[in-house]
C-alpha positions in Angstrom: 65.2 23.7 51.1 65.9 19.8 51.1 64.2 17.7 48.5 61.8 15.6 48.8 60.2 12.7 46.8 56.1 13.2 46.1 54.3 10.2 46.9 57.7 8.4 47.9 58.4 7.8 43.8 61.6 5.5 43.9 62.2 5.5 47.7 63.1 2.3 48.7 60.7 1.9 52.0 61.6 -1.8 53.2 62.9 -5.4 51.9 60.9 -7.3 50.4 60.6 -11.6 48.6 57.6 -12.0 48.3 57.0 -10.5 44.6 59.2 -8.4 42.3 58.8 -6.4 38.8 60.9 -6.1 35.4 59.6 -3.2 34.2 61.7 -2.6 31.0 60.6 -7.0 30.7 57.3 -6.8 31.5 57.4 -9.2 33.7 56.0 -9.6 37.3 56.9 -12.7 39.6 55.4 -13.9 42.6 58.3 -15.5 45.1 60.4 -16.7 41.9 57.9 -17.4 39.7 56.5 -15.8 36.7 52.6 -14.1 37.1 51.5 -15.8 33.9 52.7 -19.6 34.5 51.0 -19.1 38.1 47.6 -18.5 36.3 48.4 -21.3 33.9 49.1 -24.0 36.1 48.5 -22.8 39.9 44.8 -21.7 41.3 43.9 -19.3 44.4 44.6 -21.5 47.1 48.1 -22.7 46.4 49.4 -19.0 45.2 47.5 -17.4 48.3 50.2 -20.2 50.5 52.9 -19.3 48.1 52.8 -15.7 48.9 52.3 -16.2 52.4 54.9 -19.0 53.3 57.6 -18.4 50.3 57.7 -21.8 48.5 55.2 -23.9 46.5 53.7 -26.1 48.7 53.8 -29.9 49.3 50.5 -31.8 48.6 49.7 -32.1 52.3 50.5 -28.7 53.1 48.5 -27.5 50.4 45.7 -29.6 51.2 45.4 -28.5 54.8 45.3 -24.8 53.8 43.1 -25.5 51.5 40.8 -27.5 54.4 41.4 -25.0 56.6 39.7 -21.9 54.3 36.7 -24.0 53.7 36.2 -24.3 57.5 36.0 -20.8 57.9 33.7 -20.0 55.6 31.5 -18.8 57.8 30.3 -15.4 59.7 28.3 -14.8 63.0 24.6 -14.1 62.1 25.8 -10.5 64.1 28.1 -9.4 61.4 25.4 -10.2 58.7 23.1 -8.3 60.9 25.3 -5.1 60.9 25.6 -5.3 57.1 22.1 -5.3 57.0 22.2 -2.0 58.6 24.0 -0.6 56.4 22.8 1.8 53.8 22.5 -0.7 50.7 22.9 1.9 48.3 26.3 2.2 49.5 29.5 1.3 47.3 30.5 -2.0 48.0 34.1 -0.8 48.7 32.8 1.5 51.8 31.0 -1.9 53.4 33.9 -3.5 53.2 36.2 -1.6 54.7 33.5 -1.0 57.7 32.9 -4.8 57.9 36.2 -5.7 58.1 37.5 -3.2 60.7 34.8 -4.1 62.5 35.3 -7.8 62.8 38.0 -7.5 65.8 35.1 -6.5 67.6 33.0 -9.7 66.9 36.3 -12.0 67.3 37.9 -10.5 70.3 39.4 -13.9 71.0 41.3 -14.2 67.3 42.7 -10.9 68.5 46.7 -11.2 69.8 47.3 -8.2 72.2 50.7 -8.2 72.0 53.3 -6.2 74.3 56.0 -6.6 71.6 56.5 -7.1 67.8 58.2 -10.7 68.8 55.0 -11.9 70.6 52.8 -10.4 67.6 54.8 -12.3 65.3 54.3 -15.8 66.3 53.9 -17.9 62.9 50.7 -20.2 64.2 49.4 -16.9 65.2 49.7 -15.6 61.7 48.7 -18.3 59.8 45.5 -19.0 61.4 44.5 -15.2 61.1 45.6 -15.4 57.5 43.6 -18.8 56.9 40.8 -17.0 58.8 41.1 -13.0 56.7 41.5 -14.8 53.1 38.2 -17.3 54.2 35.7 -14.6 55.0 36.6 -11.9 52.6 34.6 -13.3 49.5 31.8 -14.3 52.2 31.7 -10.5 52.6 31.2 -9.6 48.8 28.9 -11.8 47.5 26.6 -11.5 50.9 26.8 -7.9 50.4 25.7 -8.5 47.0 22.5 -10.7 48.0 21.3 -8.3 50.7 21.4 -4.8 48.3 18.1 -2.9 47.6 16.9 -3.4 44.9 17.2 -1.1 41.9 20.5 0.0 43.8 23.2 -2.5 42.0 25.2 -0.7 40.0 27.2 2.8 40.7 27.8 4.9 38.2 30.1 8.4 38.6 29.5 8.4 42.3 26.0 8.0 42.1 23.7 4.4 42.3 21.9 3.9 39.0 19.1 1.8 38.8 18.7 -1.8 38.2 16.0 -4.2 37.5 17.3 -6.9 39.9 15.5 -7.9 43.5 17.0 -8.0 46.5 17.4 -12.6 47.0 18.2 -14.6 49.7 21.8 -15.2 50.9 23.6 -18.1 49.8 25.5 -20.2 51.8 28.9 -21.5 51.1 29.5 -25.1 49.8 32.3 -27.1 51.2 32.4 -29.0 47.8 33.4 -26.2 45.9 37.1 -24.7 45.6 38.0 -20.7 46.2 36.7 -19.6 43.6 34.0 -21.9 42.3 32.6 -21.1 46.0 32.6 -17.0 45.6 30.7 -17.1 41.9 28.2 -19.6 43.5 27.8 -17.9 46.3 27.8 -14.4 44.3 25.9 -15.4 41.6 23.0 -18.1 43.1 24.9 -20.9 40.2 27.2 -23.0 40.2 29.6 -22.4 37.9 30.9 -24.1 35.0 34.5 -25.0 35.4 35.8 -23.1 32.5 33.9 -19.7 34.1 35.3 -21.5 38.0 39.1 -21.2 36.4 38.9 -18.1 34.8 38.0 -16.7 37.9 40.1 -18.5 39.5 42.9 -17.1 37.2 41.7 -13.5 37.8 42.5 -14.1 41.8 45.7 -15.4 41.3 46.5 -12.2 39.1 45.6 -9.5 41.5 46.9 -11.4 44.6 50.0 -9.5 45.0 51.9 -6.9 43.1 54.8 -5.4 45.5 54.8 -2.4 47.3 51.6 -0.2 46.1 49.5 2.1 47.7 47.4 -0.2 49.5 50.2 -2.9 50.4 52.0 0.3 51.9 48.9 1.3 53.9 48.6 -2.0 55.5 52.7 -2.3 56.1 52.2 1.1 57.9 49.6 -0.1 59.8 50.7 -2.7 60.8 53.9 -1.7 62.1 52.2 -0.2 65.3 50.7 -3.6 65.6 47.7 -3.3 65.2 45.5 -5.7 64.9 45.3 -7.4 61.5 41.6 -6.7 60.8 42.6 -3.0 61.0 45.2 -4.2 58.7 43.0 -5.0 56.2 40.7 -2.2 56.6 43.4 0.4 56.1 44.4 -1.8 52.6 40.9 -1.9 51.4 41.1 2.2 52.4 43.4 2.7 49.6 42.4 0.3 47.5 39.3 1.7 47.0 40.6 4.9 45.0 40.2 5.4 41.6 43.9 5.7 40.8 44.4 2.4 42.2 42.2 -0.4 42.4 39.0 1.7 41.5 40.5 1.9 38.1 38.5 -1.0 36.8 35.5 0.8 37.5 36.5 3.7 35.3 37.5 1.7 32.2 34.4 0.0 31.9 32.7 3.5 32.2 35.3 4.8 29.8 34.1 2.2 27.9 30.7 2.9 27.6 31.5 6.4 26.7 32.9 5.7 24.1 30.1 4.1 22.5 31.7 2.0 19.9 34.9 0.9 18.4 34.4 2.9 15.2 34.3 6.0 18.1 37.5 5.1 19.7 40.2 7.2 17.9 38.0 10.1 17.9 37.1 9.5 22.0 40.8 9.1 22.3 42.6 12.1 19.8 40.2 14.4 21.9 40.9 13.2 25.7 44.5 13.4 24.9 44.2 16.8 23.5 42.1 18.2 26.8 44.9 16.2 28.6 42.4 14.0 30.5 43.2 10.4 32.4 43.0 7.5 29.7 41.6 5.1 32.3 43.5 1.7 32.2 46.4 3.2 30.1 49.7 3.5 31.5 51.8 2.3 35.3 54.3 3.3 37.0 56.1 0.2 37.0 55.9 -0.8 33.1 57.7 0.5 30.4 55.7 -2.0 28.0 52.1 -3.6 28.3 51.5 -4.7 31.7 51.9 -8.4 31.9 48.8 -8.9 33.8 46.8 -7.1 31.1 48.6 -9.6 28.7 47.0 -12.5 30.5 43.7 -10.8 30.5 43.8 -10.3 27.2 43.9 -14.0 26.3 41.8 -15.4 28.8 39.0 -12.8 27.5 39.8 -14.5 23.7 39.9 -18.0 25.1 36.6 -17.3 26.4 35.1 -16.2 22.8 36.6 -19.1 21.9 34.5 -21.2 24.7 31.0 -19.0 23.2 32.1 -20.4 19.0 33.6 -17.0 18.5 30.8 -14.4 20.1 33.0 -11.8 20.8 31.3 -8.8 23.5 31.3 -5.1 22.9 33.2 -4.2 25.6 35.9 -6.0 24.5 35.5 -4.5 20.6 35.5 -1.1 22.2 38.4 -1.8 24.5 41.1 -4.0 21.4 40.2 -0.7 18.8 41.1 1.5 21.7 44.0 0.0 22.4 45.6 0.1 18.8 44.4 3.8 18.5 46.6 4.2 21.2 49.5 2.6 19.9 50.0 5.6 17.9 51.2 7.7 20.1 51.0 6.3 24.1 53.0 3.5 23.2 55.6 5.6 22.0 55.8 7.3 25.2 56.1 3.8 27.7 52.3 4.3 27.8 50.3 0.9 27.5 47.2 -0.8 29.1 47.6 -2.2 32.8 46.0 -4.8 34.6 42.6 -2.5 34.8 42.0 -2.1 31.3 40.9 -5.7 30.7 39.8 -6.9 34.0 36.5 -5.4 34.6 35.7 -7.0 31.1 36.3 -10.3 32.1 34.2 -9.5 35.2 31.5 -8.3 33.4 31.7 -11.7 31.3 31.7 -13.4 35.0 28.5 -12.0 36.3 30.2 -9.1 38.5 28.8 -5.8 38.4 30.9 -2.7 37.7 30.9 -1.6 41.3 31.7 -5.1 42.8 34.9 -5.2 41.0 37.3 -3.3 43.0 35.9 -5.3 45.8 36.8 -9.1 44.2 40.3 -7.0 43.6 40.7 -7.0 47.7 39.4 -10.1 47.8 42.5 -11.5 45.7 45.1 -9.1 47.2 44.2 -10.3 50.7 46.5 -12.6 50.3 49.5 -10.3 49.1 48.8 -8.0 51.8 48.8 -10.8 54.3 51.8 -11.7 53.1 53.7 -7.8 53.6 52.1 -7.8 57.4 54.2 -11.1 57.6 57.2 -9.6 56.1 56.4 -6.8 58.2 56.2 -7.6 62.1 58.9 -10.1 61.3 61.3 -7.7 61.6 59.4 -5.0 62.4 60.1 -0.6 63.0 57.4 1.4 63.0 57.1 3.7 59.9 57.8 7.2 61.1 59.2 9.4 57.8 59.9 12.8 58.1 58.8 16.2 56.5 59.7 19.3 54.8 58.6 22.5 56.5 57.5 24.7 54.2 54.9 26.8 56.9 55.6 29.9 58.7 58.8 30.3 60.7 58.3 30.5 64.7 56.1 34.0 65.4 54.0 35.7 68.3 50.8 34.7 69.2 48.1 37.7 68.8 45.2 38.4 71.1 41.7 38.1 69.2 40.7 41.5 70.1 44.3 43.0 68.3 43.7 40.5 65.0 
């Protein structure tokens, strides 16, 4: 029997410059440049053109990108209308997969209906679809956010818990306000204060891209048959929306709450590892050493006790004693905390709740998966990997009445 490799472990699949990952490092880089002096210096906007045109941008060319997202802030009252007929108990992840495949349908004219991978890959064609995909995307979470039942906000093991909170009117978008000023305002009914504006802002420009994943691999795959790049997005959001990928978040902060306490965090954790169970937020693929985006995490969630004269949050006591319990025996096996295990912290610091978090995760990696449909029709083959048989060798067919 020929090998195979399960889930495609270690198979290189395409050629990629948009991103790239030192494992043994610790260090991931977005066209050339390192993930954490991006989300010192940069902000959404002019990493989102980074990823998708390969170079930092001029001030003109930034500027006009960045004119050209606030311009489309803005939906047809029709999609609003749909997502009001949706069930709003639903997880935020399933309306935003449905939403977004369904926008083709209320844009036909955005739409290229190419005959050949050449005319689908027309640069104007691709820019103003990825201006247009990047624009509505937060639009999408923080209307959904708005319109939800109430008692219905949070989701807890697959099920809607309850919630004091009423449904409120949706909030328009402000032209005034960058990227991600605009999606707390908008999410939240306030306008944020710029220290909350830029760590938000920083949390975007950490989840934008982060090479060739599950979800960046959906959207590669479907867009090699050309299809349109709303479906693109769709499929992305698809996987995303697992719990061993972006749905991670989720989990930690109910790992979280589990545990209790930080003086219950060895105990949680000695017994988890014993039953062999998943240590949400623990461990990657990728990393042989704590993932640099958790690094970054880490301090912007201590920068931001800093900002609140040292009020530290129990999440994050739970989450630093948990994380030097493990250190005594994960980190010995290449086992350390990834980019979920201090995210939905810092979210739940923002004003984002727990089930809302995997969808502001596609809202940042828009951008990155924009980028790989790029890469993709560029030079594009449609993905068509083979098998190994392992079923029943070629036999007779037998009459129901002799079975």
């Amino acid at each position: 029997m020929s090998a195979h490799a399960r889930g495609l472990a270690g198979v290189p699949a395409t050629q990629s410059s948009i991103s790239s990952i030192d494992g043994e490092q610790g260090v991931l880089a977005y066209r050339g440049y390192s993930i954490d002096v991006l989300a010192a210096h940069s902000h959404y906007e002019e990493t989102a053109l980074l990823l998708l045109e390969g170079e930092l941008p001029s001030s003109q060319a930034l500027s006009a990108f960045d004119a050209g997202l606030r311009a489309q802030r803005v939906l047809k009252p029709e999609v609003i209308d749909l997502m009001r007929g949706l069930p709003l108990h639903g997880h935020p992840m399933h309306m935003l997969q449905c939403i977004v495949a369904s926008l083709g349908m209320f844009y036909p004219d955005e739409i290229s209906q190419p005959t050949s991978a050449r005319a689908y890959a027309d640069p104007d064609y691709v820019r103003t679809m990825s201006i247009k995909i990047i624009a509505r995307m937060p639009l999408l979470v923080a209307y959904w956010e708005r319109l939800r039942q109430p008692g219905m906000t949070q989701w807890r093991g697959g099920q809607a818990a309850g919630s004091d909170r009423r449904g409120e009117k949706l909030i328009e978008p402000r032209a005034d306000l960058g990227f991600a000023a605009n999606f707390l305002y908008m999410f939240t009914g306030q306008e944020p204060e710029p220290f909350m504006a830029r760590l938000m802002d920083a949390c975007l420009i950490l989840h934008a891209e982060h090479t060739i994943n599950a979800s960046t691999f959906a959207a590669m795959v479907t867009g090699s048959t050309l299809a349109n790049p709303y479906s693109v997005i769709s499929a992305a959001i698809g996987a995303l929306s697992g719990p061993l990928h972006g749905g991670a978040n989720q989990r930690v902060l109910e790992m979280l709450d589990d545990i209790g306490s930080p003086a219950k965090a060895k105990g949680w954790l000695d017994k988890k590892l014993a039953a062999k169970e998943i240590i949400w937020g623990m461990g990657h693929r990728e990393y042989k050493v704590k993932d640099p985006r958790a690094v970054v995490l880490h301090e912007l969630i201590e920068k931001l006790i800093q900002h609140r004269g040292g009020k530290t949050t129990r999440y994050y006591d739970i989450a630093r004693t948990l994380e030097e319990a493990a250190k005594e025996n994960l980190a010995a096996k290449g086992v350390y905390p990834n980019v979920d295990f201090y995210s939905g912290i810092l979210y739940h610091e923002l004003g984002i709740p727990a089930d809302q978090f995997t969808a502001l995760f596609a809202v940042a990696r828009t951008a990155g998966w924009l980028a790989h449909w790029n890469e993709q029709i560029a030079d594009n083959r449609i993905f068509r990997p083979t098998q190994v048989y392992t079923g029943e060798p070629l036999r007779e067919y037998v009459p129901l009445k002799d079975r």
